[in-house]
C-alpha positions, 0 to 999 in steps of 0.5 A: 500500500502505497501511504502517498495515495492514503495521505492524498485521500486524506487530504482531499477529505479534508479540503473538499477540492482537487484543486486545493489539495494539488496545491497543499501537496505540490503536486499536478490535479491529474496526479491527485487525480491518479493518486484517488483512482489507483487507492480504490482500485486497490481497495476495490470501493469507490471512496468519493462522489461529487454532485450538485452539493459538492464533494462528499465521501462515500459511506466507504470512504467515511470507514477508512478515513481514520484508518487511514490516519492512523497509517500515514502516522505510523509510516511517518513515525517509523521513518524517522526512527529508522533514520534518528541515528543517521541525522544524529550523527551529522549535521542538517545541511541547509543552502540559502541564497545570498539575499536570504543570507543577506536580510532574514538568515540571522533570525532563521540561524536563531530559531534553529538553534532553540527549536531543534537543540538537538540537531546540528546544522550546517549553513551554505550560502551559494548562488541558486544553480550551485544550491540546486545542483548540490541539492541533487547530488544529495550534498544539501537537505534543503536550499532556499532559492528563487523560483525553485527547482523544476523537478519531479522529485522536487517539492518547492514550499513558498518562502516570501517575495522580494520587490526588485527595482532598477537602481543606479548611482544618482550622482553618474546617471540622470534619472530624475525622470521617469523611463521606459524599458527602451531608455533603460537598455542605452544605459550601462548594465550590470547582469548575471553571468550568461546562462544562469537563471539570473541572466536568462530572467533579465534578459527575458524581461528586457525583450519582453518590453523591448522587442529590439533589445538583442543581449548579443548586440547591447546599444550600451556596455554589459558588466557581467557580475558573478551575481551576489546581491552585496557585490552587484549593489556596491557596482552600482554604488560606484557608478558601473551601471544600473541594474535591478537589485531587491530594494530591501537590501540596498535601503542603507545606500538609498538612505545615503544617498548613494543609490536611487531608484530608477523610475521604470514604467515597466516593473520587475516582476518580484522574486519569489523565494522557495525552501526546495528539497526532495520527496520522499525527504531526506530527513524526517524533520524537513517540513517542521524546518521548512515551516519554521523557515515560513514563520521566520520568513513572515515575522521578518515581514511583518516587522520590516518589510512593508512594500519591499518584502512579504511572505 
């Protein structure tokens, strides 16, 4: 018996909704659906039906439900006796992007330590295709990284969101107006290294906005900055180029006066962090880590974020 197909039904009982219980367990609507359907194979019965009042379970399903209960317990229990020992004996591995280094980990570090006292914990910061890489070959329990990995192994828990402007020095660029993505594109750029997420999701919004804007042929200078958020924000601090950073981490250079934001008509979209890491896990306290990374997330929000940042 297969306890992924019991825990989806389960799920859809208490949601009501394929939809929502695709949501809840990171996975398509088909393999909810597909999950449903091979479980009452197995147990020869049909568990749900849907009508004009909505979704409702059979007086079969209704027997099971607690049963049901009882064994995805019992499996979740004896996974994490089985591998007590082995996550005793070395420390979690927890991969965190540099905006994330940069703004929430401290609390994150903090929270860690006084939840789980009996864990040891190893914090790699990195960019997000080293993280994704070192989180499939199995060298890190969890990362946490912009837009997650698109695998199927690969669940993607949503962490929070960082506003990104268009910054540039003040005092080397005129900027005092308003501009368009067109205008933008003649000024000096400062970009991620070609190939990686970074590069192909700036480039991605720069032709979207601008059908004329070739990265093989740029009207003005391209910089390109193995990308950490500290390092890009002080480039545009000394005046090499304009490029779009998280506001939340460059407010001490605005603040003085040393960075602006550059009024662009057309917004970057925001990037959504995500806690990614493997099913079936390879820890057996993985979701409790990824809630509290989400609660630390919020509470940071809550008292600093405002317009830059939310969960």
């Amino acid at each position: 018996m297969n306890t992924r197909f019991l825990e989806t039904f389960l799920w859809l009982a208490r949601l009501k909704s394929f939809s929502r219980t695709a949501e809840k367990l990171h996975a398509s609507q088909p393999a909810v659906s597909g999950r449903i359907v091979a479980l009452e194979e197995l147990l020869g019965v049909t568990l749900y039906e849907r009508h004009v009042k909505g979704f409702e379970l059979t007086p079969a399903g209704r027997r099971i439900l607690d049963r049901c209960e009882q064994i995805v317990q019992l499996s979740r229990e004896l996974k994490s006796v089985a591998s007590e020992d082995n996550v005793l004996g070395r420390p979690l591995r927890i991969g965190a992007s540099d905006v994330i280094s940069l703004s929430w980990m401290p609390d994150l570090v903090s929270m860690l330590t006084t939840t789980f006292g009996d864990y040891q914990f190893d914090m790699i910061t990195d960019s997000a295709p080293n993280l994704s890489r070192m989180l499939m070959n199995d060298e890190i329990d969890i990362a946490l990284i912009a837009n997650g990995i698109d695998e199927p192994r690969i669940v993607n828990a949503p962490l929070c969101n960082y506003r990104v402007e268009w910054l540039a020095n003040p005092h080397k660029f005129k900027i005092d107006k308003p501009m368009n993505i067109e205008q933008l594109c003649g000024l000096p750029m400062i970009m991620p290294p070609p190939s990686t997420p970074g590069y192909m999701w700036q480039v991605e919004y720069l032709k979207r906005h601008n059908p004329n804007y070739s990265p093989d042929d740029p009207k003005a200078m391209r910089i390109s900055c193995g990308y950490s958020p500290g390092t890009g924000i002080q480039m545009v601090a000394l005046g090499f180029g304009v490029m779009p950073v998280p506001v939340l981490l460059a407010r001490p250079w605005i603040a003085a006066g040393d960075l602006a934001v550059i009024r662009v008509k057309e917004n970057f979209p925001p990037w959504a962090m995500y806690a990614s890491y493997k099913t079936p896990p390879t820890i057996p306290i993985i979701t409790s880590l990824v809630e509290t990374a989400q609660a630390v997330a919020k509470a940071f929000a809550d008292r600093r974020g405002g317009e830059d940042f939310w969960p």
